[in-house]
C-alpha positions as CSV (number, residue, x, y, z in Angstrom):
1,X,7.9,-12.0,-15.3
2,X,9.5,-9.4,-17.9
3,X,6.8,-7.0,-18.6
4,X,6.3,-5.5,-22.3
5,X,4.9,-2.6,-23.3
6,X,2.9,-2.7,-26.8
7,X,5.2,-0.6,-29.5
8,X,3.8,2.3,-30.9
9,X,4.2,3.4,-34.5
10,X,7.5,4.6,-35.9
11,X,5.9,8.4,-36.1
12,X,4.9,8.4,-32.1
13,X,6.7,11.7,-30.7
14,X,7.2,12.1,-27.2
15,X,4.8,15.1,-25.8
16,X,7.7,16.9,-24.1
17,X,10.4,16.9,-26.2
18,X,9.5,15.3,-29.6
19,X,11.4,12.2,-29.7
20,X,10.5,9.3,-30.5
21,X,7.5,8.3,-28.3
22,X,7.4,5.0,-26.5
23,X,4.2,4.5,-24.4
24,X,0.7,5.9,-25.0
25,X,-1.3,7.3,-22.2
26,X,-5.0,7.1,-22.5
27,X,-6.5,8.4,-19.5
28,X,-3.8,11.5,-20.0
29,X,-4.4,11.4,-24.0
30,X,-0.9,12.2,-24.2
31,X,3.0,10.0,-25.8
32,X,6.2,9.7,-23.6
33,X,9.5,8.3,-24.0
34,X,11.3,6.4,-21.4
35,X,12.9,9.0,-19.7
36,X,10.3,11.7,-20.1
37,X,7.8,8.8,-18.8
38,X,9.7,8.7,-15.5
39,X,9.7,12.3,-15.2
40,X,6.4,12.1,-15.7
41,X,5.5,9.7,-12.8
42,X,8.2,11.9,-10.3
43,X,6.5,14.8,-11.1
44,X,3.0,13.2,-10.1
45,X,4.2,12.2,-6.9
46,X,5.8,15.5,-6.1
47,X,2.8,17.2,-6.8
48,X,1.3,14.7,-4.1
49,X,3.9,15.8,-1.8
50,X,3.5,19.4,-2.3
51,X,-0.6,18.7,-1.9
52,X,0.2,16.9,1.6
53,X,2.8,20.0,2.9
54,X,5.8,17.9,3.0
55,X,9.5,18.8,2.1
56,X,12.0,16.6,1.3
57,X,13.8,17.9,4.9
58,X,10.9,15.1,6.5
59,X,12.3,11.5,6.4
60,X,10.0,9.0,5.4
61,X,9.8,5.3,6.0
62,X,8.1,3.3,3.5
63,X,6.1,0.4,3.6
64,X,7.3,-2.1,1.1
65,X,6.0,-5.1,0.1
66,X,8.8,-6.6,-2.6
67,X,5.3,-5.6,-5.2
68,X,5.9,-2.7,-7.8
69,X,4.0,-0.2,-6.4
70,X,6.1,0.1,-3.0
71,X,9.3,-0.1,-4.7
72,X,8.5,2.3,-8.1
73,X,7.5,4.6,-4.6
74,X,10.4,3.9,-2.6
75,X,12.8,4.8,-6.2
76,X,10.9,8.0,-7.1
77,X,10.5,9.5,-3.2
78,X,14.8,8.7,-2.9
79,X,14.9,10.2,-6.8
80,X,13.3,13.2,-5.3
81,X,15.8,13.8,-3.0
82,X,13.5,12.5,0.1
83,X,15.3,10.5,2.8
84,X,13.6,7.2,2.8
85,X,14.1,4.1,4.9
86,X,12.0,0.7,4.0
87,X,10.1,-1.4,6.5
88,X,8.9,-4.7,5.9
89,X,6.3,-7.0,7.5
90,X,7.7,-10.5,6.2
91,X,3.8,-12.5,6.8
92,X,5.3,-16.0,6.7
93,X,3.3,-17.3,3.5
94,X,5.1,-19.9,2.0
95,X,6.9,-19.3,-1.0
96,X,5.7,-15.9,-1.4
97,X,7.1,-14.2,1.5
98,X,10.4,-15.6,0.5
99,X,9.9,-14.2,-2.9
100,X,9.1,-10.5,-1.3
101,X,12.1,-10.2,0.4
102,X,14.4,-11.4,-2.1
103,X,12.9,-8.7,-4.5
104,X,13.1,-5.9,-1.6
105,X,16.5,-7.0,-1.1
106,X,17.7,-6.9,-4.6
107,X,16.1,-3.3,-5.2
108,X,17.8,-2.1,-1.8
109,X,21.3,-3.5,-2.4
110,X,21.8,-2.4,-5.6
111,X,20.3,1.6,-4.5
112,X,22.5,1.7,-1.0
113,X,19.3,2.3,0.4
114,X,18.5,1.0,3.8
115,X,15.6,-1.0,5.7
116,X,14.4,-3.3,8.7
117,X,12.3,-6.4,8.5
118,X,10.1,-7.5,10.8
119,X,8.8,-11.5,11.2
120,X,4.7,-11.4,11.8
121,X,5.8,-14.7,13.8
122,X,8.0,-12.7,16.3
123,X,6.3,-9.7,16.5
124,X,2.5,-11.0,16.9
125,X,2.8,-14.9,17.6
126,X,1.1,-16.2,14.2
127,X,2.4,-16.2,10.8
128,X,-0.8,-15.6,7.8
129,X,-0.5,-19.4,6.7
130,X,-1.2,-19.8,10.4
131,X,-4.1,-17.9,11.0
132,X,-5.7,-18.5,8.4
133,X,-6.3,-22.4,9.2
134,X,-7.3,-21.0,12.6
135,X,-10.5,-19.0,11.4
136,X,-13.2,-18.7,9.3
137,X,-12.9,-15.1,8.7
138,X,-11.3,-13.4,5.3
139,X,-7.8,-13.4,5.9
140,X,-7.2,-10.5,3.9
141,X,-9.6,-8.6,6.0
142,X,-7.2,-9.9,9.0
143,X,-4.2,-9.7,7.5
144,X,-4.7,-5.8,6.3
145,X,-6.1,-5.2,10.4
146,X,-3.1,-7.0,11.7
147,X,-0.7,-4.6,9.2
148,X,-2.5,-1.3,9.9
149,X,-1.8,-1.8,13.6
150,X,2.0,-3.4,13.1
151,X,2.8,-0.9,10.6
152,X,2.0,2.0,13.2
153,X,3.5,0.5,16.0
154,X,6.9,-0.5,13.9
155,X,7.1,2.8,12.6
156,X,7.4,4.7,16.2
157,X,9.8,1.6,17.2
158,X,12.0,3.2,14.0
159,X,12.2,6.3,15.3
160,X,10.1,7.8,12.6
161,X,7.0,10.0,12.3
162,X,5.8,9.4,8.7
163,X,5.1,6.2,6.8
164,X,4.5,6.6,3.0
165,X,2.4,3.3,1.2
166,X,2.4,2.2,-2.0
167,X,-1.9,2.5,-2.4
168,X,-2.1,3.8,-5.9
169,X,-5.2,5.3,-7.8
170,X,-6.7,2.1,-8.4
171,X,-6.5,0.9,-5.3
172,X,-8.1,4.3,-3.9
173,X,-10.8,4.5,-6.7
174,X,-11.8,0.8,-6.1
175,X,-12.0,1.4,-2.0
176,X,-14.1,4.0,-2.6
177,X,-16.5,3.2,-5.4
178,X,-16.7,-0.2,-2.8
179,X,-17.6,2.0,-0.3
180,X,-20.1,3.7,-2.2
181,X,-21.7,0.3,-3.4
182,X,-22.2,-0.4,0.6
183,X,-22.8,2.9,1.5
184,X,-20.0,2.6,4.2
185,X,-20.4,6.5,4.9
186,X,-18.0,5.8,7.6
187,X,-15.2,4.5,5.7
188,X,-15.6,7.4,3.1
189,X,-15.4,9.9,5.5
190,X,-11.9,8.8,6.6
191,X,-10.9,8.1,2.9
192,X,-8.6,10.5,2.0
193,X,-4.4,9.8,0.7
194,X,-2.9,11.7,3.4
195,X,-4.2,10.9,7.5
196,X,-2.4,12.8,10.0
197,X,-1.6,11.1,13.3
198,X,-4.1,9.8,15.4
199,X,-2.4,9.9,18.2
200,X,1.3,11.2,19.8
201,X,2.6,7.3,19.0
202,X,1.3,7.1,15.8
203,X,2.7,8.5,12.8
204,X,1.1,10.4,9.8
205,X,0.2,8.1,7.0
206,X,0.7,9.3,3.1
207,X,-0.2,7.6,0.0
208,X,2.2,9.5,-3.2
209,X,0.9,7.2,-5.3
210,X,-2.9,8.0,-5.5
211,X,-1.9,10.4,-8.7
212,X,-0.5,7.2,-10.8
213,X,-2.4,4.5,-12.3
214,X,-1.3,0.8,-11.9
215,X,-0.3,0.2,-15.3
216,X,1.8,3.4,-15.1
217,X,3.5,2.3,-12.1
218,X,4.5,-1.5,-14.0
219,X,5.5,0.6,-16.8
220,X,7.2,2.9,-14.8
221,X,9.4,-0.2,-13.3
222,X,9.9,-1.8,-16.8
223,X,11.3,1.6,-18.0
224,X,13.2,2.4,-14.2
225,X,15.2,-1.2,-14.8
226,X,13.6,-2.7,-11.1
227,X,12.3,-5.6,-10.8
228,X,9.3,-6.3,-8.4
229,X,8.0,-9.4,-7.3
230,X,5.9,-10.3,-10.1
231,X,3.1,-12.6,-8.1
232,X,0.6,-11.4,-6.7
233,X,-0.7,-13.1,-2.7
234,X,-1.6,-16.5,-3.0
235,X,-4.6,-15.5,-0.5
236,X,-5.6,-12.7,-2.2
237,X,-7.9,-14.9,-4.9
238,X,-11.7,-13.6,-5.0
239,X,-11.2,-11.2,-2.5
240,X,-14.0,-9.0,-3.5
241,X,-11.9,-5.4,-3.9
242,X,-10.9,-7.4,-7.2
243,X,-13.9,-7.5,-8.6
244,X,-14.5,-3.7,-7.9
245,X,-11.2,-2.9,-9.8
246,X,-11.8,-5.0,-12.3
247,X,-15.5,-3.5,-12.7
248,X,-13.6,0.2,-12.5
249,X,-11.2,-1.1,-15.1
250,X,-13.7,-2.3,-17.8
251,X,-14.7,1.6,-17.6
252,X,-11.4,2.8,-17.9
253,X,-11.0,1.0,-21.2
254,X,-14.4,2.2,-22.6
255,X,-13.5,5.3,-21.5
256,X,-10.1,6.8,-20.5
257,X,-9.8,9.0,-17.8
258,X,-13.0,7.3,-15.7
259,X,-10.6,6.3,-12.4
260,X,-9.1,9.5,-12.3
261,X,-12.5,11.4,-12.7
262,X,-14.1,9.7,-10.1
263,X,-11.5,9.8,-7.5
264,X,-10.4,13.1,-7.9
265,X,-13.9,14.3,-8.2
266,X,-14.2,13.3,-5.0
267,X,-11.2,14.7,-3.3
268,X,-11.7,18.4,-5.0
269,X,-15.0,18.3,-2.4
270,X,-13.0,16.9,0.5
271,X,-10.5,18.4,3.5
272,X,-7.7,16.4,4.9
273,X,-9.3,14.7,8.2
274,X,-8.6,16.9,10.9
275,X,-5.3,15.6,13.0
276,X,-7.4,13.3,16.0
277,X,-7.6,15.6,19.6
278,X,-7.5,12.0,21.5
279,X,-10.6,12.2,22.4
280,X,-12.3,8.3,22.7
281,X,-8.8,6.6,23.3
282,X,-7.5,4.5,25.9
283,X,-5.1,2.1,26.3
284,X,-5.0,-1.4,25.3
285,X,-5.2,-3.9,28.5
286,X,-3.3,-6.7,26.9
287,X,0.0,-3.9,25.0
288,X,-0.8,-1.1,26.2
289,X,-1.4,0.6,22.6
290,X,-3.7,3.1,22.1
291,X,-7.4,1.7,21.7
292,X,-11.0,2.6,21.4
293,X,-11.8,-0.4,23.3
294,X,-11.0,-2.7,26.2
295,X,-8.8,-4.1,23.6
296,X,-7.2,-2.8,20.6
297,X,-7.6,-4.7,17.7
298,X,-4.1,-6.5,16.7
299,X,-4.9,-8.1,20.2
300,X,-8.8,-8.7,19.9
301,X,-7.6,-11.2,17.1
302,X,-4.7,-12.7,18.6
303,X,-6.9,-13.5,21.7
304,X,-9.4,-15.2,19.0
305,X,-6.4,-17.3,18.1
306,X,-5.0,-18.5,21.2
307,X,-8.6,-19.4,22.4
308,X,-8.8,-22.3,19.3
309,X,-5.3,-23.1,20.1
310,X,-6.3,-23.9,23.5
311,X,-9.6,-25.7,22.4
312,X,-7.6,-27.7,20.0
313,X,-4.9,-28.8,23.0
314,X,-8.0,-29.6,25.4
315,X,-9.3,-31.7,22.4
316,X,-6.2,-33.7,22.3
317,X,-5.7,-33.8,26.1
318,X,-9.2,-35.7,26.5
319,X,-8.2,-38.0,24.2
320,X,-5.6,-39.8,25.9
């Protein structure tokens, strides 16, 4: 889906240098043009970069997703000069997975820019159409467990020691006003856009994006010529992080500026976590990954799996 953004008046100027002016910024009270607009949105991510201590000598790897915010990243870390690789977690949902990697490969081909994709199915043993017939649990809340963990373990199996995401402000505002509304202190303690490692295997986690808004990063696309997947997840309906957005949102539009206020209120009082000493972690029985408990995780919920997998073939066996 093409997306359009509203025309401004033939006497909109462009802030920076005075021509004519084709997208209005509330929150930033400010005109761009098209090319001043994508300066714009580099600069905000190289002032994240420059936050989080990192020089464009590091090479990243970068989660994408075939959405617009993992690719607008994955353009304006390579248009910074950052060496940048892609890694994709294809999650077998019909239709839609297709979709992602046809939009990832598109981008990449036509930048020379390369990446590795990983099948959910080879790599854990159920795709997210799968599990999510086996439980009763959200499967977004699965589904964003299962990536954390893949995403960490991939990343070493590249060779690398950073992985950039595409989380932008409003995904970081909405965690953390949901965080607040459940007074989830421990979630907000460990809220911050750039995590160092947690441990030797793991790599250090950065989000670029947590400067740029989401309608920024769709216009930023429209105006960059790249063309995202334009669906959201099938899955994803009522997940209740929508409704926090949407809430965070209605404020936005009453009054500009609210998502950045808020979120970067709260960072001005906040340090970077402190990188983890180890302390607390074994390793998994079943893979061997680091773990806070008997079993990590990725394998806590595979186990979960395979246990109604084996119900179900005992339920067919005794009825032979």
């Amino acid at each position: 889906m093409e997306y359009h953004i509203p025309k401004l008046p033939e006497n909109a100027k462009c802030k920076r240098c005075r021509s004519r002016g084709e997208i209005r910024l509330p929150s930033h009270n400010t005109i761009w043009c098209a090319d001043c607009f994508i300066h714009f949105c580099e600069r905000a991510v190289a002032k994240a970069m420059k936050a989080f201590g990192i020089s464009n000598e590091v090479e990243i790897l970068v989660a994408v997703s075939g959405g617009k915010d993992s690719l607008a990243l994955w353009s304006i870390l390579n248009s910074l000069g950052y060496r940048t690789r892609g890694l994709h977690v294809n999650l077998g949902i019909e239709g839609f997975s297709d979709a992602s990697v046809n939009a990832i490969s598109d981008f990449a081909g036509a930048r020379n820019l390369s990446w590795a994709q990983y099948s959910l199915k080879e790599v854990f043993g159920w795709t997210i159409d799968e599990i999510r017939w086996r439980t009763r649990r959200s499967i977004c809340s699965i589904c964003g467990a299962i990536k954390r963990q893949l995403l960490n373990r991939l990343t070493a199996k590249e060779g690398h020691r950073m992985l950039a995401s595409g989380h932008n402000l409003d995904d970081e505002a909405g965690r953390l006003l949901g965080n607040f509304l459940r007074h989830r202190t421990y979630y907000m303690e460990k809220q911050y856009p750039y995590l160092p490692s947690t441990h030797p295997v793991f790599a250090t986690k950065v989000k670029p994006l947590y400067r740029l808004e989401s309608g920024e990063l769709r216009a930023y696309c429209h105006f960059a010529s790249i063309r995202p997947l334009s669906a959201s997840c099938p899955l994803s309906r009522g997940a209740t992080s929508h409704f926090v957005k949407d809430a965070l949102q209605f404020m936005e539009d009453k009054m500009p500026g609210t998502k950045r206020d808020f979120y970067f209120t709260w960072l001005k009082h906040r340090q970077p976590p402190a990188p983890f000493d180890g302390e607390g972690v074994s390793r998994c029985s079943e893979c061997g990954e680091p773990a806070f408990m008997e079993t990590c995780g990725v394998c806590a919920i595979r186990a979960l799996l395979n246990t109604g997998r084996q119900r179900a073939s005992d339920g067919e066996a005794s009825n032979e």
